[in-house]
C-alpha positions in Angstrom: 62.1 76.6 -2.0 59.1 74.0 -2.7 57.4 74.0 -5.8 54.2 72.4 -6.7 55.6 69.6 -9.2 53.5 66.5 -11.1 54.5 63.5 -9.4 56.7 62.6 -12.4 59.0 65.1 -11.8 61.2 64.9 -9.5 62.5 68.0 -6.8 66.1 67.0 -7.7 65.6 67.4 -11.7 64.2 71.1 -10.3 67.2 71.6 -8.5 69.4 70.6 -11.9 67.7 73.3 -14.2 67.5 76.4 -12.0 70.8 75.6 -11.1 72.4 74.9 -14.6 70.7 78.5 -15.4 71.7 80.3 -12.8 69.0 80.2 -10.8 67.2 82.8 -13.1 64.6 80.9 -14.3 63.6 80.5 -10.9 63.8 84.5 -10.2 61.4 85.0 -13.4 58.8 82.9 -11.9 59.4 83.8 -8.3 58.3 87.3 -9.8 55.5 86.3 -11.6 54.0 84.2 -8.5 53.4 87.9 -7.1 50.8 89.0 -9.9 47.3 88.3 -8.8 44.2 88.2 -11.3 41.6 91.1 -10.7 38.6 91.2 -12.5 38.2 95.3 -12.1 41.9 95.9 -12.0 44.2 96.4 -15.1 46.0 93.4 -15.4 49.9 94.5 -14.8 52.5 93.1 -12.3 52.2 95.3 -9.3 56.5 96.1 -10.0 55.2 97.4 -13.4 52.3 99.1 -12.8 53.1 102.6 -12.1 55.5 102.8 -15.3 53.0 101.1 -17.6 50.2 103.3 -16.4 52.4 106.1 -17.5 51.7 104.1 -21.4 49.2 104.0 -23.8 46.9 101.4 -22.9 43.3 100.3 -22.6 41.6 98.0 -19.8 38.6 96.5 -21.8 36.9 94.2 -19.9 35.2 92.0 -23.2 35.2 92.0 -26.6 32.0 94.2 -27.1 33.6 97.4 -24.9 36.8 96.2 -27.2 35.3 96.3 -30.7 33.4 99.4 -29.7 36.5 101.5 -29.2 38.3 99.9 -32.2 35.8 100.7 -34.5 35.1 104.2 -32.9 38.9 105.1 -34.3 40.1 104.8 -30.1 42.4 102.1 -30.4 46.4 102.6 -32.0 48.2 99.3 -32.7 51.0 100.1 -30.8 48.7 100.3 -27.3 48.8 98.1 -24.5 46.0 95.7 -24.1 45.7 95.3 -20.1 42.2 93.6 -20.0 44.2 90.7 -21.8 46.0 88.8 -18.8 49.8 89.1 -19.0 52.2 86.0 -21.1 55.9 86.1 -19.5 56.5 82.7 -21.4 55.1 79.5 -21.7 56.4 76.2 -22.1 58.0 73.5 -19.7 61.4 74.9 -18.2 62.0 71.7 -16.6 62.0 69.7 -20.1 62.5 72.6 -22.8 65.8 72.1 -25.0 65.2 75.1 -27.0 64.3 78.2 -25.6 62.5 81.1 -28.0 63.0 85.0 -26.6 60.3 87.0 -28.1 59.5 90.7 -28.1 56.0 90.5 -26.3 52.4 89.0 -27.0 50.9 90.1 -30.1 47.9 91.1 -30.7 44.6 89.9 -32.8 40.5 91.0 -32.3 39.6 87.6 -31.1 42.3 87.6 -27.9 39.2 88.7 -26.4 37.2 86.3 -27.2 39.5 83.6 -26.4 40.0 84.3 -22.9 36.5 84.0 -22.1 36.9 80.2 -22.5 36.7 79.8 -19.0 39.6 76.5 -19.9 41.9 78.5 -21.6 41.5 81.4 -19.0 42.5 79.1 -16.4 44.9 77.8 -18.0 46.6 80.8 -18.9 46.4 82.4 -15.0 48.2 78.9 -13.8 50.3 79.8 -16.5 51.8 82.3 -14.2 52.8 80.2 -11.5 53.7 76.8 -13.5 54.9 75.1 -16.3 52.6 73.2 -18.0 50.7 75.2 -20.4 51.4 75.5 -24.0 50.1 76.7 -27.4 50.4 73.6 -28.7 48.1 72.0 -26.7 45.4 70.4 -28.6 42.8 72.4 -26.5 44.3 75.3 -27.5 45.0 75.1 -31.0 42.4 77.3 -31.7 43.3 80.7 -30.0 45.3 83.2 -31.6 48.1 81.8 -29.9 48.0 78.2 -31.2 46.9 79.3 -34.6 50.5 81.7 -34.3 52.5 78.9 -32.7 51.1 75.8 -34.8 51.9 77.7 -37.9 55.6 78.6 -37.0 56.2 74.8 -36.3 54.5 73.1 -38.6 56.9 72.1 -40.9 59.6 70.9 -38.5 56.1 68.9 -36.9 55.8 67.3 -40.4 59.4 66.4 -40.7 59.4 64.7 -37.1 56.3 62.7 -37.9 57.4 61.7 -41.9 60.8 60.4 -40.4 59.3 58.4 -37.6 60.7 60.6 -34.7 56.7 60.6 -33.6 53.7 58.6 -35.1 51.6 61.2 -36.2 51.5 65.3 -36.3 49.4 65.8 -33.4 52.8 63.7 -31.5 55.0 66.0 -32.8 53.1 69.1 -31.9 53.2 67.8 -28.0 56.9 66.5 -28.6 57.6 70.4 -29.9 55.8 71.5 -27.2 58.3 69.5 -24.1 61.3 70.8 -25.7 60.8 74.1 -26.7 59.9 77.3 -24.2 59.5 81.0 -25.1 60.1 83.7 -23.0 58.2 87.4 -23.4 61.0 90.1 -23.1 57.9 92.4 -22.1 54.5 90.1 -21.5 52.0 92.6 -22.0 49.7 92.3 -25.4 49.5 94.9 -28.0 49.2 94.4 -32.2 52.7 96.4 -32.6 55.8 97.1 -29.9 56.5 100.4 -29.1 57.7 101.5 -26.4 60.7 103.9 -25.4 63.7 102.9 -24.2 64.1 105.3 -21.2 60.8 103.2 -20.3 61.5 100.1 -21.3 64.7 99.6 -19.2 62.9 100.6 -15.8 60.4 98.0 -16.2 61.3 95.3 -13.2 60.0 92.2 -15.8 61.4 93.1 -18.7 64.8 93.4 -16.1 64.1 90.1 -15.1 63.7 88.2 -18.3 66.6 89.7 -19.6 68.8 88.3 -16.8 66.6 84.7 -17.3 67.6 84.8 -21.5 71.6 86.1 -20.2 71.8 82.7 -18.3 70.2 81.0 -21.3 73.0 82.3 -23.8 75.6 80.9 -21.9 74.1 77.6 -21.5 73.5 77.6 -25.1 77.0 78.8 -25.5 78.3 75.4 -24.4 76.1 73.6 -26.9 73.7 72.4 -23.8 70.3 74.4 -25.3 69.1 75.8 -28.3 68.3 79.8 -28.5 66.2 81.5 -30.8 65.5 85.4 -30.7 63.7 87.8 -32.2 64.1 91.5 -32.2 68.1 91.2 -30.6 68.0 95.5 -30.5 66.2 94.4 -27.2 67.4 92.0 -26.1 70.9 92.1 -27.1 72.5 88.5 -26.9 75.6 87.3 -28.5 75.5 85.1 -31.0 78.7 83.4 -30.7 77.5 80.1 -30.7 76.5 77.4 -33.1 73.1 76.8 -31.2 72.2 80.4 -30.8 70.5 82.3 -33.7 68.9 85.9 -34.3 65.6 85.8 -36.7 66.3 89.2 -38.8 63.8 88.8 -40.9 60.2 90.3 -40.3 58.1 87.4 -40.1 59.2 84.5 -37.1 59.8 81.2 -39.3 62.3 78.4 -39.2 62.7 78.1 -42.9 64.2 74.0 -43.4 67.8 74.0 -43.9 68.2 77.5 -41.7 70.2 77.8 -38.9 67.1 78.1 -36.6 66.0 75.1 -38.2 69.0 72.8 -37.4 69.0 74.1 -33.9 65.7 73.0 -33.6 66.1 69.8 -35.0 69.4 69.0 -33.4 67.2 69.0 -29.5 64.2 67.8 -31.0 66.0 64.5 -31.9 69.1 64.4 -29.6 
């Protein structure tokens, strides 16, 4: 298999990473090279789409048709936002150290408004097929995303810039952003997850990033990655490892001196 690569990477350090996790990286985005981008078509992986059609969910098209329906009393938290283009992970896989399993996109008003930023909608349809977008991208600091993802890291961001690891925090928000990849166990967008387990374990993406974060853990079971996870119920990883931690607490932070913390830190700097 060929891959479209930036010159600086080269095929063989491809070759290294699919095959040091099992070659399961490459079947999550093998599967995710097979969605295409309607604009009159919910936006769901055609393996998904009957099963998720079976869900609540809503295929607004803007913000207005959105806001209208919100406000109208039409809209539960727990509903799936198909007009919102799908987020299986971002984040480098060919340089990431850590790796971040998450329960699926949230959800916030101005998601809508975001991806009519014809930069960030490109960016997040080449998303699907690459590896080079992140929510720490300075261009993207502003979307829901970035304001999420700048606000879980910012600390650790500090810390790397105050002990000269990088010269300022906008360094250390890029540095974050080579070493650190998060994975969508489902990567459809709605404000709360809901969604029954009889369902859930028929859907063919949420199969295939659970066998992408399974070669993770033992890879991070050797001490050779980080792995941080929220909402483990789903996603159900051992922890027998010194660089693998379950978040049990409600909000997603990496308090300093926490376990998710010194995992982080440990790749960050090694």
């Amino acid at each position: 298999m060929v891959y479209d690569s930036p010159p600086s990477v080269k095929n063989q350090n491809m070759v290294y990473i699919f095959d040091m996790y099992d070659k399961k990286l490459e079947a999550l985005i093998e599967h995710w090279k097979k969605f295409r981008v309607s604009s009159s078509e919910p936006h769901i992986h055609p393996a998904d789409r009957n099963l998720l059609l079976k869900l609540n969910s809503h295929f607004f098209q803007d913000y207005n048709q959105y806001i209208d329906s919100y406000l109208a009393g039409c809209v539960s938290p727990t509903d799936i936002h198909t007009g919102l283009l799908p987020v299986p992970f971002w984040g480098d896989f060919r340089t990431a150290k850590v790796f971040i399993l998450m329960i699926n996109p949230g959800f916030s008003h101005d998601d809508y408004v975001s991806e009519v930023n014809e930069e960030f909608r490109v960016a997040l349809e080449n998303n699907l097929h690459s590896w080079n977008f992140s929510f720490l991208d300075k261009k993207f600091l502003w979307t829901g995303g970035g304001w999420y993802w700048e606000g879980r890291f910012k600390e650790i961001a500090e810390e790397l810039r105050m002990k000269k690891y990088c010269k300022n925090y906008g360094d250390a928000l890029q540095h974050i952003a080579k070493r650190v990849s998060v994975i969508e166990l489902v990567p459809y967008h709605s404000k709360k997850f809901r969604v029954k387990g009889s369902i859930l374990n028929q859907l063919e993406s949420k199969r295939i990033a659970h066998e992408a974060a399974n070669a993770i853990a033992k890879v991070a079971k050797r001490n050779e990655a980080g792995l941080i996870i929220r909402g483990n119920r789903y996603w159900q990883i051992h922890e027998g490892s010194q660089s693998i931690e379950v978040i049990r607490s409600v909000g997603m932070n990496f308090p300093k001196g926490s376990k998710a913390w010194n995992i982080l830190w440990r790749f960050l700097t090694s």
